[in-house]
N, C-alpha and C positions, 0 to 999 in steps of 0.2 A: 355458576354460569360464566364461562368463560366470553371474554371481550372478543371483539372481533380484532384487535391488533394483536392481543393476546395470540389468537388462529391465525393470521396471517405470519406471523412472525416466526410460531412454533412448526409452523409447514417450511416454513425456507430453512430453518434451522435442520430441521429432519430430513430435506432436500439436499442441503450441504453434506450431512450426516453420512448418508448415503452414499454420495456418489467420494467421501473421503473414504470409505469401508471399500469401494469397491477399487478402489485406486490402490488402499493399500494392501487390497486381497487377492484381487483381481489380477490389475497391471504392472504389480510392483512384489511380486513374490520373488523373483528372483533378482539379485543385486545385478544391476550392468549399468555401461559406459553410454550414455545414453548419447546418442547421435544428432549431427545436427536436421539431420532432415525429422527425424522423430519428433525434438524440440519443434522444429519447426510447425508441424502437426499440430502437435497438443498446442500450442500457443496461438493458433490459428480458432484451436476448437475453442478453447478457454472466452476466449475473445468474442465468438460468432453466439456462445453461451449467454455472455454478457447482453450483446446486440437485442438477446430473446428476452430478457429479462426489460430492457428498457422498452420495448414493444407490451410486454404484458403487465408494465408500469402506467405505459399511455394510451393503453384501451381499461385499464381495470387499477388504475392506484389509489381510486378512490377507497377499494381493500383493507389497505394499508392500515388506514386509520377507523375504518368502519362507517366512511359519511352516507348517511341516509335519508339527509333533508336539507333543509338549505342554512339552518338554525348550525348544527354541526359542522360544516362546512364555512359559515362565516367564524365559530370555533379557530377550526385549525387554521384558517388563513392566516385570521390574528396572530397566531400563536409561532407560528412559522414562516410566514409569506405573506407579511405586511404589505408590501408590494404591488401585491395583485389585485385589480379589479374585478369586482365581481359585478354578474349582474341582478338585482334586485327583483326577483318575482318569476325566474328564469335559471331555475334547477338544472336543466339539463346543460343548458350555454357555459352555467357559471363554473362545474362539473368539470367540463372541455378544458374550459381556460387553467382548471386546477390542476388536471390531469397530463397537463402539457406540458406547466414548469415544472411538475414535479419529476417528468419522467426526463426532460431539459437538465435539472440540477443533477439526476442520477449518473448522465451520460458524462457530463463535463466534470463532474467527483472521482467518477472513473477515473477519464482522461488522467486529470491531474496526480488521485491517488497510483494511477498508475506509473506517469510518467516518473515521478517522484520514487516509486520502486528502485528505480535506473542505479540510484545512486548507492540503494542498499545493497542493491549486485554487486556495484565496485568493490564493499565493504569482502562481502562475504566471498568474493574470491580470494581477496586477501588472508581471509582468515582461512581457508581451506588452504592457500598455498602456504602460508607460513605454520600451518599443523599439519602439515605434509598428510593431508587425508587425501584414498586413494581416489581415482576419480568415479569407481565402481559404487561408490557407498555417498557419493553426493545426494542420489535421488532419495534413500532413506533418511540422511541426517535433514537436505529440505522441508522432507515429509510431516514429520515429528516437527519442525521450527514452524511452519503454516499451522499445524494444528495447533500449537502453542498460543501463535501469534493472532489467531482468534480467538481465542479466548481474554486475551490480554487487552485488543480490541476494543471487544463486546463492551467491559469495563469502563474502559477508556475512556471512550464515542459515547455512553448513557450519564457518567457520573460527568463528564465535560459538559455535554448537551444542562444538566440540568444546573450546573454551576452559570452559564451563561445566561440562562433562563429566568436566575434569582441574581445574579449580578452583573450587569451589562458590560461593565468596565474592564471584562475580563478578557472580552475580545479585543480589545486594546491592548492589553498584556501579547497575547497570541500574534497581533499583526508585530510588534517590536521584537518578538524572538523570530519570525521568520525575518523581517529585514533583515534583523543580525545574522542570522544562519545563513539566508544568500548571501548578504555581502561576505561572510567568510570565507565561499568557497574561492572567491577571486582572489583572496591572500594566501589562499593553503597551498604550500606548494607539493610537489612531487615528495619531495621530501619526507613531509609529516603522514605519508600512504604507506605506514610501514606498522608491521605490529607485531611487537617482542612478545613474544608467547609467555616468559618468563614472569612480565611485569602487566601483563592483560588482568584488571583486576579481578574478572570470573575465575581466572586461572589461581589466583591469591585466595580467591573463595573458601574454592574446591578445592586446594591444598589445604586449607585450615579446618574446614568443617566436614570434610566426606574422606571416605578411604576410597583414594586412589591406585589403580593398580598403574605401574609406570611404562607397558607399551599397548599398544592396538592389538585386540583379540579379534580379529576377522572383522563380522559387520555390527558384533557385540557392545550393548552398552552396559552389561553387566556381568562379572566373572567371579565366579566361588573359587577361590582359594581357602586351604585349613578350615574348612566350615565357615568363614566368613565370607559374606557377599562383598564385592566392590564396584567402582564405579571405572570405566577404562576413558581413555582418553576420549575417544570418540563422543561418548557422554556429557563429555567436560563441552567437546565442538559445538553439540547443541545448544546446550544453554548460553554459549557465547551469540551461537545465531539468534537467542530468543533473546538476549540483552539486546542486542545491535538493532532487535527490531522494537524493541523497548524504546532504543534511544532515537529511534527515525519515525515512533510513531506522537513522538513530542513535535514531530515537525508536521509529517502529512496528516492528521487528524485535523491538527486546529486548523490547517490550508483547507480540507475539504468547509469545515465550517465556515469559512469565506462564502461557500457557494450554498449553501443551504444550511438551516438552523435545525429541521429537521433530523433528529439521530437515528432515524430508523434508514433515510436516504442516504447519510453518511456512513451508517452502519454496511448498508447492501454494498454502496459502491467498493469502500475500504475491502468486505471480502470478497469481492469476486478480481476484482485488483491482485489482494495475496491469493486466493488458489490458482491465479495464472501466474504469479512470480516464478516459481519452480520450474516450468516448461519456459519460460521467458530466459532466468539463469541461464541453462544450456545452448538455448538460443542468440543468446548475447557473450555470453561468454569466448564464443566462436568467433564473434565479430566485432569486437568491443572496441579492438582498436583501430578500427576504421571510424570512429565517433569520437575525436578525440576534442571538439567543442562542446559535447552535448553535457558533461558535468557542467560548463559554464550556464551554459543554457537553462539549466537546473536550477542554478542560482540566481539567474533574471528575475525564472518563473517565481521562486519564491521573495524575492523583491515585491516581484510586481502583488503578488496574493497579499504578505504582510501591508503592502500601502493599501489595499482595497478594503482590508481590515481596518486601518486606521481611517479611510478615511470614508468609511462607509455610506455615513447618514449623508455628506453632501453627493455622492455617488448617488445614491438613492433618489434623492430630491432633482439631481437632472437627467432622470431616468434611463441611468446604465442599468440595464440585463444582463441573466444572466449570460445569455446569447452570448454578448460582448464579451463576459468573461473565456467563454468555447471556443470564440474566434481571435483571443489573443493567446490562450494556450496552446492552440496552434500552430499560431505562428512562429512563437518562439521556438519551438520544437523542429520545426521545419526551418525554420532559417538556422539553428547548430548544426543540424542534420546536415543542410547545405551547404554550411560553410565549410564540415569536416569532410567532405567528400569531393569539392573544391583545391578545398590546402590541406592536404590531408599529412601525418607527417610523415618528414624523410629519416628514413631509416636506415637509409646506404650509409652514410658519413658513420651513423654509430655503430653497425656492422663492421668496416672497413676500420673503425680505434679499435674493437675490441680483438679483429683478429691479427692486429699488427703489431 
């Protein structure tokens, strides 16, 4: 007899399932240059997907977990959402108050796992421009990296959740590597935004352990030459997006666990975040440089998450919400926002050296 998180979980799984089959059967059979208004579309849908989901989190997340008495229910609170008051002899009320932080953590896990995408954009334009992949074949190599990067995820967000669960001190670890990673971003300069394809260590990989064939076969990731199958570059492109997302998801995983302890909240938010990356890509990539505070901003945001981490239990004790945390993620987002479209920067002067 299957649990009932078990069936909630295995339905959103097969929900996901789905609508990635039909994505890549459906809407993505033929390779093209995907447009900004299209992006703009899907990014819109992605998003309005999400909104449905936090809606059918705070009429129905008591689902989730399976609570069906008030015994269970003072269960999972404990166990996730310390925090919350319940009311004693008052099912239904107590119910409300559950179902409210919890579909609260999901929206602001979002938020953040999404805002936090932002920066994995930078990365992966990077790497598309410096492995000169055409722009025809971005929406496929995405494709394959999202489906990748749930799975990786999944792992991630259940084997973390349960490490914190059996040793507390570990979210202390997690709030001191984001300080560090935001404060980084304010040191890195333009400079270190640069990446030698030759010395990229997935690239060292897959020259040592795979046969590589040495140009791009269309939108192919694998080509028979002499009866032997290989791998073409393009191949190589993806598992560079599935490292980059490896290495970004040591940052946004433990930030969302700032906001809930819960892995199954962490889990939903983290992927509905990556199935809108993709349509997001296309959509930022068009206007990225009109944002040219919001990587700082980025790095606030994860200041401010890693202190919240450290400094939790007296947060707790003079009762910050998570509200609070919703309404400062916000803000920062929207004051880079504002400030790049403000001072946004000047471009003449570098046009005018280089054509002179």
């Amino acid at each position: 007899m299957f649990s009932n998180e078990v069936l909630f979980f295995g339905g959103f799984l097969v929900v996901i399932s789905i609508m990635l089959l039909l994505d890549l059967g459906v809407f993505n059979r033929k390779d093209h240059i995907v447009k900004f208004g299209e992006a703009a579309g899907w990014t819109v849908a992605w998003i309005a997907l999400a909104l449905v989901f936090y809606f059918v989190i705070k009429t129905h997340g008591d689902l989730v977990h399976g609570v069906d008495n008030f015994v269970q229910l003072e269960t999972i609170r404990s166990k996730y959402a310390p925090h919350l008051t319940l009311i004693p002899g008052n099912f239904e009320e107590s119910l409300k108050i559950y179902r409210e932080n919890m579909s609260l953590e999901f929206i602001t896990g979002y938020l953040l796992e999404y805002a936090l995408s932002v920066d994995n954009i930078f990365v992966i334009i990077l790497i598309f421009a410096s492995f000169g992949v055409r722009a025809k074949y971005y929406k496929k190599v995405l494709f394959w990296g999202v489906l990748g990067a749930i799975l990786m995820r999944f792992v991630f967000i259940f084997v973390g959740s349960a490490l914190i669960q059996r040793f507390e001190w570990i979210i202390y670890l997690f709030g001191i590597l984001l300080v560090y990673q935001g404060g980084k971003i304010f040191f890195q300069g333009d400079e270190d935004e640069k990446i030698d394809p030759a010395k990229h260590p997935v690239v060292k990989f897959a020259s040592k352990y795979l046969p590589v064939f040495p140009r791009y076969v269309y939108e192919h990731f694998f080509v028979k030459k002499k009866g032997k199958w290989l791998v073409t570059p393009l191949f190589v492109v993806v598992l560079i997006v599935e490292f980059t997302d490896l290495i970004f998801a040591v940052d946004s995983v433990p930030a969302v666990f700032s906001v809930t302890k819960d892995p199954y909240v962490v889990f939903f938010s983290n992927i509905f975040a990556i199935m809108g990356l993709r349509s997001m890509f296309f959509f930022l990539s068009n206007i990225m440089g009109l944002f040219r505070f919001l990587k700082y901003g980025l790095g606030v945001l994860l200041v401010f998450i890693g202190g919240k981490m450290l400094a939790h239990k007296p947060l707790e004790a003079m009762g910050f919400e998570t509200v609070y945390s919703l309404y400062i993620i916000l803000g920062i987002l929207a004051i880079s926002i504002l400030a790049s479209v403000i001072f946004p920067e000047k471009k003449e002067v570098k046009e005018i050296a280089s054509n002179s």
